[in-house]
ROVOFI-592231 format. One record per residue (C-alpha): residue in three letters; chain; x, y, z. Coordinates in nm, 3 decimals. Example, Ala and Ser with C-alpha at 12.3 -4.5 7.8 and 13.67 -1.06 7.14 Angstrom:
2
+-----+---+---------+---------+---------+
:   r : c :      xx :      yy :      zz :
+-----+---+---------+---------+---------+
: ALA : A :   1.230 :  -0.450 :   0.780 :
: SER : A :   1.367 :  -0.106 :   0.714 :
+-----+---+---------+---------+---------+
END
This chain:
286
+-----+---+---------+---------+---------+
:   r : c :      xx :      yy :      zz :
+-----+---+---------+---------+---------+
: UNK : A :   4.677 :  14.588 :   8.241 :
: UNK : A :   4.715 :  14.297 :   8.477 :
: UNK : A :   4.454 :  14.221 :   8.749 :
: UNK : A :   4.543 :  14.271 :   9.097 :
: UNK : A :   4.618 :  13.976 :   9.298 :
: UNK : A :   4.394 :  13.849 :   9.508 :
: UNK : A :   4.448 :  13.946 :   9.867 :
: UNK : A :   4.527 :  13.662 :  10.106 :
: UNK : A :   4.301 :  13.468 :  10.269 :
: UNK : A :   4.239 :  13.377 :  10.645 :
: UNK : A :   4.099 :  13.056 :  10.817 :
: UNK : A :   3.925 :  13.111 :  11.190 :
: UNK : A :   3.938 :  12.792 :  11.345 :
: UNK : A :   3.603 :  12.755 :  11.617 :
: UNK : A :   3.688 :  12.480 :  11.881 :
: UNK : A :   3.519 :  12.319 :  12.172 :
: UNK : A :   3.837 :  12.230 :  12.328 :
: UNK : A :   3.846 :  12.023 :  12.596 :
: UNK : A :   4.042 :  11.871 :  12.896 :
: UNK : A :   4.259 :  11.669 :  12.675 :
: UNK : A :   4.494 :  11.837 :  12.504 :
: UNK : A :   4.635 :  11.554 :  12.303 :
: UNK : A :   4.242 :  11.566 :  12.192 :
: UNK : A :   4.269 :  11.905 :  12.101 :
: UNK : A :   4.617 :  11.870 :  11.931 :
: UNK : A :   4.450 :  11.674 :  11.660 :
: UNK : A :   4.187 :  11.829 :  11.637 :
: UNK : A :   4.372 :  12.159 :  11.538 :
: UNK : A :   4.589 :  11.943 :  11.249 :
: UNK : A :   4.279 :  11.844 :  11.103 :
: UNK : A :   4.154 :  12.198 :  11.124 :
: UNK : A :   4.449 :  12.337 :  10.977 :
: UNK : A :   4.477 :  12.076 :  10.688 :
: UNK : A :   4.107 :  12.195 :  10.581 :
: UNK : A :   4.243 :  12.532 :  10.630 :
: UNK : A :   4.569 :  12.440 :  10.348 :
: UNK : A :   4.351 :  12.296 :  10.129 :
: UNK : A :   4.056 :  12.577 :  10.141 :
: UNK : A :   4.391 :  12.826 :  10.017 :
: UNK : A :   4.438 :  13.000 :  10.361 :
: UNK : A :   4.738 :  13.183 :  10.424 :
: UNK : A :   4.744 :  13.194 :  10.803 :
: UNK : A :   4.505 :  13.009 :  11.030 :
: UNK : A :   4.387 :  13.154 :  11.400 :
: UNK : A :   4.254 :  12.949 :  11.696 :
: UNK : A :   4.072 :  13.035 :  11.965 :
: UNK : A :   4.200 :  13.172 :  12.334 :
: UNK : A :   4.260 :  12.826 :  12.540 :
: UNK : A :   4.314 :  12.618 :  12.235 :
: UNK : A :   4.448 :  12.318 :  12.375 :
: UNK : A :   4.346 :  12.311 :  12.683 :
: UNK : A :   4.054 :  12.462 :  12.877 :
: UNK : A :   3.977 :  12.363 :  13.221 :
: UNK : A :   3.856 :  12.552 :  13.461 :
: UNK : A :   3.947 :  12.244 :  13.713 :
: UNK : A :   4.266 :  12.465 :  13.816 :
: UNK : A :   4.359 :  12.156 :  14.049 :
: UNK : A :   4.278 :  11.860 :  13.735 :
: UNK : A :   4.438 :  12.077 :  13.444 :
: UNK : A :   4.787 :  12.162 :  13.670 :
: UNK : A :   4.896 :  11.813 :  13.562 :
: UNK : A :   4.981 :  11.933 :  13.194 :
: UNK : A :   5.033 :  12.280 :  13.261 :
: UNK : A :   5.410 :  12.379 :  13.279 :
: UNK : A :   5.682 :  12.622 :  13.111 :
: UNK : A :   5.681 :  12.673 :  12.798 :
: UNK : A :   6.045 :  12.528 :  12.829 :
: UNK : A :   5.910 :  12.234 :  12.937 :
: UNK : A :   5.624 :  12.200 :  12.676 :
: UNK : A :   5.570 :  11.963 :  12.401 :
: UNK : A :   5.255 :  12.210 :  12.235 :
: UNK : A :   5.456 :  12.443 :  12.101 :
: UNK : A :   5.672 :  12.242 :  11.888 :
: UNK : A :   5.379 :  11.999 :  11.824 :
: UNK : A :   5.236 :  12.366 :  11.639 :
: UNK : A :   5.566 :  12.439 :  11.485 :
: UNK : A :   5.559 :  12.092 :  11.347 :
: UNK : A :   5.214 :  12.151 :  11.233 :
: UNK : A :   5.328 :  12.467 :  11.059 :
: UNK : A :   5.583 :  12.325 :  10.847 :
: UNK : A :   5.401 :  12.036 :  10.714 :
: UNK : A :   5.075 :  12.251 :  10.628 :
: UNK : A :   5.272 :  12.560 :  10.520 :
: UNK : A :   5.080 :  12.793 :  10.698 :
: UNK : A :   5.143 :  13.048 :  10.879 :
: UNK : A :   4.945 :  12.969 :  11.285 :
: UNK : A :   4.839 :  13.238 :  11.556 :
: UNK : A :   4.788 :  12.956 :  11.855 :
: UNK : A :   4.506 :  13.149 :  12.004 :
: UNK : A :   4.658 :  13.074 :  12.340 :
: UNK : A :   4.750 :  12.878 :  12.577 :
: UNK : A :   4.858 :  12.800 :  12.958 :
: UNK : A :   5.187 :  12.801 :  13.124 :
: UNK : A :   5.353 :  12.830 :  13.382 :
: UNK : A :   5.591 :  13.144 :  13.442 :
: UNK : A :   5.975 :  13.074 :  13.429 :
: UNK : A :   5.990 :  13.085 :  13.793 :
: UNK : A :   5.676 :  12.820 :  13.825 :
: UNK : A :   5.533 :  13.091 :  14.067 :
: UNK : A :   5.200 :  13.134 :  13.816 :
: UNK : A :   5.001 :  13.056 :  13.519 :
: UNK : A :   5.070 :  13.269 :  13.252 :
: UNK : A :   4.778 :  13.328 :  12.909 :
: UNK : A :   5.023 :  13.313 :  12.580 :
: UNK : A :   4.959 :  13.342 :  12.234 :
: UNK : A :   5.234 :  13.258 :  11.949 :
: UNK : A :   5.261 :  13.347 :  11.560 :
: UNK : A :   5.438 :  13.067 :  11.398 :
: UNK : A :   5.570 :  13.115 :  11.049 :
: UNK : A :   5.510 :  12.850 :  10.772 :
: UNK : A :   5.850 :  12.744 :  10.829 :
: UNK : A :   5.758 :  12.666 :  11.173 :
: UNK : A :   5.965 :  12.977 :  11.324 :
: UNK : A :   5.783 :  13.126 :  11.652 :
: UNK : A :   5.814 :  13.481 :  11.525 :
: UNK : A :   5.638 :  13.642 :  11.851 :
: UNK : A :   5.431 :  13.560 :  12.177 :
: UNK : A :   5.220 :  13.733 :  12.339 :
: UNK : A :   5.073 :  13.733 :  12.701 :
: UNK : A :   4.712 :  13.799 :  12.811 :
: UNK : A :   4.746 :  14.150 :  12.996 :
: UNK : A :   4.355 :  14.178 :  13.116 :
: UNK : A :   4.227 :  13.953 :  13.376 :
: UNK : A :   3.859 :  13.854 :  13.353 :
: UNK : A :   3.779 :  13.931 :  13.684 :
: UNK : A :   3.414 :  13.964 :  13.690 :
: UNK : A :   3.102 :  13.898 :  13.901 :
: UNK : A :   2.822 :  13.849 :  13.558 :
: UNK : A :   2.413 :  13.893 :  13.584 :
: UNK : A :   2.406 :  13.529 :  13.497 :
: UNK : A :   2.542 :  13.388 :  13.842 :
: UNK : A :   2.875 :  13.321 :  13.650 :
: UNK : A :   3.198 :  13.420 :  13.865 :
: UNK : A :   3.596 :  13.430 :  13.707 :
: UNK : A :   3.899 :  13.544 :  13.915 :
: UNK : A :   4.169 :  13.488 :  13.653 :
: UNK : A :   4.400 :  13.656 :  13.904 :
: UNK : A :   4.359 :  13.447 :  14.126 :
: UNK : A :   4.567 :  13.210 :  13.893 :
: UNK : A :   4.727 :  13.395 :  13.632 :
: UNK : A :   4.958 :  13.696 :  13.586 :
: UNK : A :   4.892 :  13.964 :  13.381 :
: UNK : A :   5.116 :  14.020 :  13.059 :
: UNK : A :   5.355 :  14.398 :  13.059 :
: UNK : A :   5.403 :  14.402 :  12.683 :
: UNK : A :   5.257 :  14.532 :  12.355 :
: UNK : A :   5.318 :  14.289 :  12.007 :
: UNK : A :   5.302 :  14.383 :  11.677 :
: UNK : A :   5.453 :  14.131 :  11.439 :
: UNK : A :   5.497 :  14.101 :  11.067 :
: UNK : A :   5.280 :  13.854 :  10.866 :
: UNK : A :   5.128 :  13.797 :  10.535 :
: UNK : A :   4.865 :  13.890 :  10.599 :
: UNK : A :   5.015 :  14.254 :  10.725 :
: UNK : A :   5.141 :  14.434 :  11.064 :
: UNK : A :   4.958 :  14.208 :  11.304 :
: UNK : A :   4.868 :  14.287 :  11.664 :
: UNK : A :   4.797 :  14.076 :  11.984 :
: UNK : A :   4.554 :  14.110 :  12.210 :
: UNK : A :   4.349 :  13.788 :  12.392 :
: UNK : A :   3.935 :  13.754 :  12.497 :
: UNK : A :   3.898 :  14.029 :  12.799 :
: UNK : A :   4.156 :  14.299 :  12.656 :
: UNK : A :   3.889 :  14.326 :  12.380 :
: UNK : A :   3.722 :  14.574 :  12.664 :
: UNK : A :   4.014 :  14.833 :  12.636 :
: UNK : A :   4.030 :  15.019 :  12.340 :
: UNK : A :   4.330 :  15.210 :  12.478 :
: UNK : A :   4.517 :  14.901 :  12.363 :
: UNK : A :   4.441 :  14.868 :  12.038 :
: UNK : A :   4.508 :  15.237 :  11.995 :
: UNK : A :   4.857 :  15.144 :  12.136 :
: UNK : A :   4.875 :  14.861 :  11.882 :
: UNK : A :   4.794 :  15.079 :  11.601 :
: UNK : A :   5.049 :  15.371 :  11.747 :
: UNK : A :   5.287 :  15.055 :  11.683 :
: UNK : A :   5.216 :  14.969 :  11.306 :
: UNK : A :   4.899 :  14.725 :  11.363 :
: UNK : A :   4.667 :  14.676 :  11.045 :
: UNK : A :   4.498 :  14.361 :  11.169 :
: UNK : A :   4.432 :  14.277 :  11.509 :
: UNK : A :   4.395 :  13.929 :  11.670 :
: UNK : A :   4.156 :  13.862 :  11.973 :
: UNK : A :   4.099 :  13.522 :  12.051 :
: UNK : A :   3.844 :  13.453 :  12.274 :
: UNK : A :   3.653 :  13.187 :  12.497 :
: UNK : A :   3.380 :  13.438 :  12.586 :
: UNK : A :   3.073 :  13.308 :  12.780 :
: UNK : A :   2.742 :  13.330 :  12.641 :
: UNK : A :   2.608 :  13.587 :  12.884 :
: UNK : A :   2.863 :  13.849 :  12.777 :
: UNK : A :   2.841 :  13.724 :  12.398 :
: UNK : A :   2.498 :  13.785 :  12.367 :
: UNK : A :   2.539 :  14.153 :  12.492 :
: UNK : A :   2.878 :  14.276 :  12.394 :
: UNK : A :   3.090 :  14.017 :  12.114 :
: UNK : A :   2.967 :  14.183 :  11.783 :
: UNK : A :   2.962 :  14.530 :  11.916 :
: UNK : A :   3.265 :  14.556 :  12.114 :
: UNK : A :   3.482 :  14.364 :  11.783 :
: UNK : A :   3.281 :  14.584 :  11.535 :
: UNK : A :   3.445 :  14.917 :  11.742 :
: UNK : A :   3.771 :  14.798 :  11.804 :
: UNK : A :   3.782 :  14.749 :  11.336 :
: UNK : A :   3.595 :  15.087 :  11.307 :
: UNK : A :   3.786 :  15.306 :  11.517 :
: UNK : A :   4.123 :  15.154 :  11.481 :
: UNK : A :   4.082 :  15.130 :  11.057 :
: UNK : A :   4.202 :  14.751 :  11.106 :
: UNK : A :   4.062 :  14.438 :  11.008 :
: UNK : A :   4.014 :  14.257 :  11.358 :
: UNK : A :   4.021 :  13.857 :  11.329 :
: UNK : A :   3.830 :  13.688 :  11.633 :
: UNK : A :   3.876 :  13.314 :  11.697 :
: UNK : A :   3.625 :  13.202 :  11.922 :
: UNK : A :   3.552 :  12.874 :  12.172 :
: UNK : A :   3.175 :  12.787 :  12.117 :
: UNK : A :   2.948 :  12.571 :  12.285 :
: UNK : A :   2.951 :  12.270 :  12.583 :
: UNK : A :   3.318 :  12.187 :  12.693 :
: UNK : A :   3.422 :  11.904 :  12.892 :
: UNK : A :   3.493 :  12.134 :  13.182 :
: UNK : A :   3.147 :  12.228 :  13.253 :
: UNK : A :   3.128 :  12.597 :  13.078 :
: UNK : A :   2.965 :  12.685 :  12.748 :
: UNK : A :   3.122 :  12.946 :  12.547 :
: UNK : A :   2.964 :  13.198 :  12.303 :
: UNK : A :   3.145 :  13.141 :  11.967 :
: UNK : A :   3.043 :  13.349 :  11.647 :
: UNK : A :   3.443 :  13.357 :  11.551 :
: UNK : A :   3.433 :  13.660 :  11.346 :
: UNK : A :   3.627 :  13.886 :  11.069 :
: UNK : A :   3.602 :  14.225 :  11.106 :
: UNK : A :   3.692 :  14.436 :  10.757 :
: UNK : A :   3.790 :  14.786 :  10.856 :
: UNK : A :   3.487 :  14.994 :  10.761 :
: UNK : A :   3.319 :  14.778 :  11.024 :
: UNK : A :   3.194 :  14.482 :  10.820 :
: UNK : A :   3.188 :  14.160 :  10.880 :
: UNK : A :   3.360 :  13.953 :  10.634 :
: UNK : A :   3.311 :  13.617 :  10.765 :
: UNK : A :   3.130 :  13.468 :  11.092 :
: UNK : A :   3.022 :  13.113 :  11.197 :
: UNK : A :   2.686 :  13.076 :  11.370 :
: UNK : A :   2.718 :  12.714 :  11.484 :
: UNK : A :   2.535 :  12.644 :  11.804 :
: UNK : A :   2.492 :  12.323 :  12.050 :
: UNK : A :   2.827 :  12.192 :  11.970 :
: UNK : A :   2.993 :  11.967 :  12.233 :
: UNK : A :   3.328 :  11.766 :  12.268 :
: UNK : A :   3.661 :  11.848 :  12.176 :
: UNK : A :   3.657 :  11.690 :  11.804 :
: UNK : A :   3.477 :  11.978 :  11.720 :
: UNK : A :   3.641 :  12.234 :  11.486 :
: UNK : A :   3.494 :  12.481 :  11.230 :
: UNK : A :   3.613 :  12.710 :  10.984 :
: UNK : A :   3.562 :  13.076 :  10.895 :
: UNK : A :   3.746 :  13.206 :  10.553 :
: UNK : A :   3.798 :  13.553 :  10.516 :
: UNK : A :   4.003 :  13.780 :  10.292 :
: UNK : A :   4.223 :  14.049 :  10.429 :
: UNK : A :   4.272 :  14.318 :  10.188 :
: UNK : A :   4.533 :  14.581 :  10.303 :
: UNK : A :   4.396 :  14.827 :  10.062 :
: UNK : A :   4.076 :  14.804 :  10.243 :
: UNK : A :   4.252 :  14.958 :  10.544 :
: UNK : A :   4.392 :  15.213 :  10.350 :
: UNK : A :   4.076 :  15.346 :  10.210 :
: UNK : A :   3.904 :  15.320 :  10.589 :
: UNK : A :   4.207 :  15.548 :  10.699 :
: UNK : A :   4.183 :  15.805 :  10.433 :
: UNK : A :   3.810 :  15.836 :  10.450 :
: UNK : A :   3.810 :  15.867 :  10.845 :
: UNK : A :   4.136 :  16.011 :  10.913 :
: UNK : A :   4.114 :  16.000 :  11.334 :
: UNK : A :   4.513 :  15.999 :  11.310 :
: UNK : A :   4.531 :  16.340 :  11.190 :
: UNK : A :   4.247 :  16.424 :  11.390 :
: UNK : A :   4.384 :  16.339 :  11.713 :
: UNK : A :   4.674 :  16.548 :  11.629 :
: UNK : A :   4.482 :  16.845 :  11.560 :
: UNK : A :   4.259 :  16.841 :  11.868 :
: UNK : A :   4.253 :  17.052 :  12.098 :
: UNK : A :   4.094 :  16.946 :  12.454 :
: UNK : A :   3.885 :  17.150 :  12.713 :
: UNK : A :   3.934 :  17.105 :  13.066 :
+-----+---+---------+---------+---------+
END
């Protein structure tokens, strides 16, 4: 009898990205050399990887189409010579037409193939307790389409910060083949505090999916602080993996979280709680 193998294993990448995002280039190749040599399969960044700036006016002088973009194929690059597979977290362009900013993940395969993108769908529109105010509308479009992509790690699906707050999309997602969902996030610390572990904890337990959380965390050069706690979810609702730095600042920061993702895992969650078959069978009362 021959032991099973071991399942693969995952590398969060936590980042205080910054304004420069030849800065925050390097620091994700470091970050994803650590990542090779730790035995990670697939790394994740966080939402806004390489760039966040709130200055919509300062940051307009990188941002432009992904045609026109040099980040991309600086990650593809990055892919091939680590041989890893990359989720980019996400990060800004403009829309084909130039007419708005547009949030955009990619999964990059260790070849360096972009194998699907994704665009933020949920604004973070929001007036917080804190004092803090976002109108991501105000500046960006909202994505129209639901991605569920192949990896080693399993069926993945795509999701970015704010659309952690719908669980109607991660039903979708599963609906779709999903096993393991990504949610990137630069959340701020008002809404960490109160809602991160909860609202990622959920979104594993009632989905049966591991959920893998890339997070921005602490002082950026922009002015905000962000929450961090990057965190892997395992199905039953466990966390598998979770940094707790705090008081970082600059954009040479970059931390890692290792995590195995066992598929069997999700198989047992699904056959002890089998909502699935439950959902079929219900019957609702108006």
């Amino acid at each position: 009898m021959t032991d099973a193998p071991a399942p693969p294993l995952i590398a969060l990448v936590e980042m205080t990205s910054g304004i420069d995002p030849d800065a925050n280039l390097r620091t994700m190749d470091r970050a994803l050399g650590a990542a090779a040599a730790a035995g990670a399969t697939m790394a994740f960044f966080p939402e806004m990887s390489v760039l966040l700036d709130r200055d919509r006016t300062r940051s307009a002088a990188h941002i432009g189409t992904e045609g026109d973009s040099s980040w991309v194929p600086a990650l593809q690059a990055m892919a091939q010579a680590r041989g890893l597979w990359i989720h980019s977290g996400s990060m800004p362009f403009l829309s084909d037409d130039g007419s708005r900013r547009i949030n955009r993940s990619h999964v990059i395969a260790a070849d360096g193939t972009v194998v699907a993108a994704y665009d933020k769908i949920h604004m973070f529109d929001v007036s917080l307790p804190s004092g803090e105010s976002w109108s991501e509308s105000s500046s960006y479009a909202g994505g129209e389409s639901l991605v569920v992509v192949g990896t080693p790690i399993g069926m993945l699906g795509l999701s970015i910060c704010y659309d952690l707050r719908f669980p109607e999309l991660y039903r979708a997602l599963v609906e779709r083949g999903a096993e393991v969902i990504a949610i990137p996030a630069a959340f701020t610390v008002s809404t960490g505090e109160a809602h991160w572990h909860v609202l990622q904890r959920a979104r594993a337990i009632e989905n049966g999916c591991h959920v893998v959380a890339a997070a921005q965390a602490g002082t950026h050069a922009d002015g905000r602080s962000t929450y961090g706690h990057s965190l892997a979810v395992g199905p039953w609702g466990e966390i598998l993996g979770e940094s707790t730095a705090s008081g970082v600042a600059g954009d040479t920061y970059a931390r890692l979280v290792l995590a195995p993702i066992d598929g069997a895992a999700t198989a047992r969650a699904r056959q002890s709680i089998p909502i699935d078959r439950s959902r079929a069978n219900r019957r609702l009362i108006l």
